[in-house]
N, C-alpha and C positions, 0 to 999 in steps of 0.2 A: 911097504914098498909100492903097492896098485895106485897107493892114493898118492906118495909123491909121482910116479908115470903119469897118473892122470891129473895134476896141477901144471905138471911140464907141459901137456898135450895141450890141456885148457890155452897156459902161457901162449905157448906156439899158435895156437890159432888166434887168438887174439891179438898179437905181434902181426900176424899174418895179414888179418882184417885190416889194421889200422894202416900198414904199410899200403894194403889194397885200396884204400881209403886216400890215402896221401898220392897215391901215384893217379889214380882216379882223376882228385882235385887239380893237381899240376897238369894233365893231359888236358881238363877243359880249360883251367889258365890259357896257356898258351894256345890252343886253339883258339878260343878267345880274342888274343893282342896275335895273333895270323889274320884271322877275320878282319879285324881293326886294321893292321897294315894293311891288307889286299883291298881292304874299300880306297884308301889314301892314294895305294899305287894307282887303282883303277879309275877315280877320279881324276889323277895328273895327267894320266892319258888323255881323258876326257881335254884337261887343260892344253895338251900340248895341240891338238885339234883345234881345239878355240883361239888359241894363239895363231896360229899358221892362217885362222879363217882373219883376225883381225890384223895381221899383218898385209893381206891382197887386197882387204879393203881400202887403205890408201891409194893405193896402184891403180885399182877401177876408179875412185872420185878419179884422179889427175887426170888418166884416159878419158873418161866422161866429160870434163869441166867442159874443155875446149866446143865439146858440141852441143852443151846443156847450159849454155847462157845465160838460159830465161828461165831455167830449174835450179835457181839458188838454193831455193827454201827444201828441193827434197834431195841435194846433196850435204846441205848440213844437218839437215833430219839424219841421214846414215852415219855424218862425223860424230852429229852428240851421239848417237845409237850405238855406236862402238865402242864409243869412251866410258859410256855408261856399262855398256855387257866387260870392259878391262874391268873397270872400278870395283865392281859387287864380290860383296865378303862373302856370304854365303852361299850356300848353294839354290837356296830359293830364290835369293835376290839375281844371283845368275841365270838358273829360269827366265826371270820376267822379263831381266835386259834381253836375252836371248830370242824372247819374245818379239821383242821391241823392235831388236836389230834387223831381225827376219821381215817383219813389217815394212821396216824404211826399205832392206834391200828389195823387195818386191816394187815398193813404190817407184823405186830407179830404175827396175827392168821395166816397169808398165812405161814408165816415160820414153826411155829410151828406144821403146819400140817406132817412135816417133820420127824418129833420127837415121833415115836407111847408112846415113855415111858413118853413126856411130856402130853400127850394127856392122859393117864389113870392115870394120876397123880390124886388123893381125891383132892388135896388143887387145882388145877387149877380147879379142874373140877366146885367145889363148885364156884370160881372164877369166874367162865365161869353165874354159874346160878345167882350169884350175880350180875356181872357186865347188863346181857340182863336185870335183874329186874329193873337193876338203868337206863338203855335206855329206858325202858318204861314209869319210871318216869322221865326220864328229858322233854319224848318229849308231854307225860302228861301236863307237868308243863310248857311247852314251848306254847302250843297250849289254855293254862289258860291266860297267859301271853298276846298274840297277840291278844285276844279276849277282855281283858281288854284294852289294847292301844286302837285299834281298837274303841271300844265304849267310850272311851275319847277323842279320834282324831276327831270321829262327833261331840261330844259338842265343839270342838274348836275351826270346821267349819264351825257348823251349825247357822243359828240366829236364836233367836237375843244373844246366848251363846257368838257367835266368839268377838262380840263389848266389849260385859265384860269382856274375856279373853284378848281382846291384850290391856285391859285399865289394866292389873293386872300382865301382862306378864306372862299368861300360853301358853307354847308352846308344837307345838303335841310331842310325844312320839315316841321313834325309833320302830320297829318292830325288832323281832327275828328273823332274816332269814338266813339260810344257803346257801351259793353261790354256788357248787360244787352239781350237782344232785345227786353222788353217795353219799355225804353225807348226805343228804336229806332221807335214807334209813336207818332203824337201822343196827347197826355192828353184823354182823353173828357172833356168838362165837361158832366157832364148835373144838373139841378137839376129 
């Protein structure tokens, strides 16, 4: 009789273990594809920022043209800049547009300082406080973003998460990062 109670005991913890085991492995799954969604969400945020920024952009060339004539070449430097930071698949190639675009829009405020009647223009000016609103939220939403990868990238190197992720093929997440330090600074819009 001792020895079948203690095969039952033995059973029972061993059932125990492996149920412990199993509930274990599903708790970092899903943690896991949580991680994974909250980068995606936290990124589309990033995107709906980016959008709104390359939306005003039209709005400022049109307001501009009229008084930047003789600035062809650096208002279509900001049209291809745009189209280029829309176009980019990933997130680094999005970086570097983003680079680019911050670049050209500098270029157009350095110009336009030139221009006192573009400068007391209502519609630039509103432009001007719309556009710095929308740098604040991209770099908001950029800084939500990194913070999210960031605490996915530990689960996907840390154990015993890292053994469940490369048995499921989670792989870490790019960071947002801008290469050019002056871009690394919001864009002055001074008019």
């Amino acid at each position: 009789m001792p020895y079948i109670l203690a095969a039952n005991i033995g059973l029972w913890v061993g059932l125990g273990v492996v149920v412990l085991l199993v509930l274990m492995f599903v708790g970092i799954y899903n943690g896991l594809v949580a991680g994974r969604n909250s980068c995606k969400n936290a990124w589309s945020q990033v995107d709906v920022q980016l959008k709104r920024r390359y939306d005003l952009i039209p709005n400022l060339v049109e307001t501009a043209k009229g008084y930047l004539k003789h600035e062809r070449e650096t208002l279509e430097a900001v049209i291809k800049a745009r189209q280029m930071a829309i176009d980019a698949s990933s997130i680094k190639d999005q970086a570097k547009a983003e680079n680019m675009l911050t670049s050209t829009l500098r270029s157009l405020f350095a110009v336009s300082e030139s221009y006192p009647d573009l400068k007391a223009n209502q519609n630039m000016m509103a432009l001007q406080e719309e556009l710095t609103s929308t740098e604040n939220r991209i770099g908001f939403a950029r800084q939500n973003y990194n913070d999210t990868v960031l605490s996915f990238n530990n689960r996907v190197q840390q154990f015993p998460s890292n053994v469940i992720a490369g048995m499921f093929g989670f792989k870490e997440e790019e960071f947002f990062e801008l290469e050019d330090q002056a871009a690394k600074e919001p864009v002055k819009v001074q008019f």
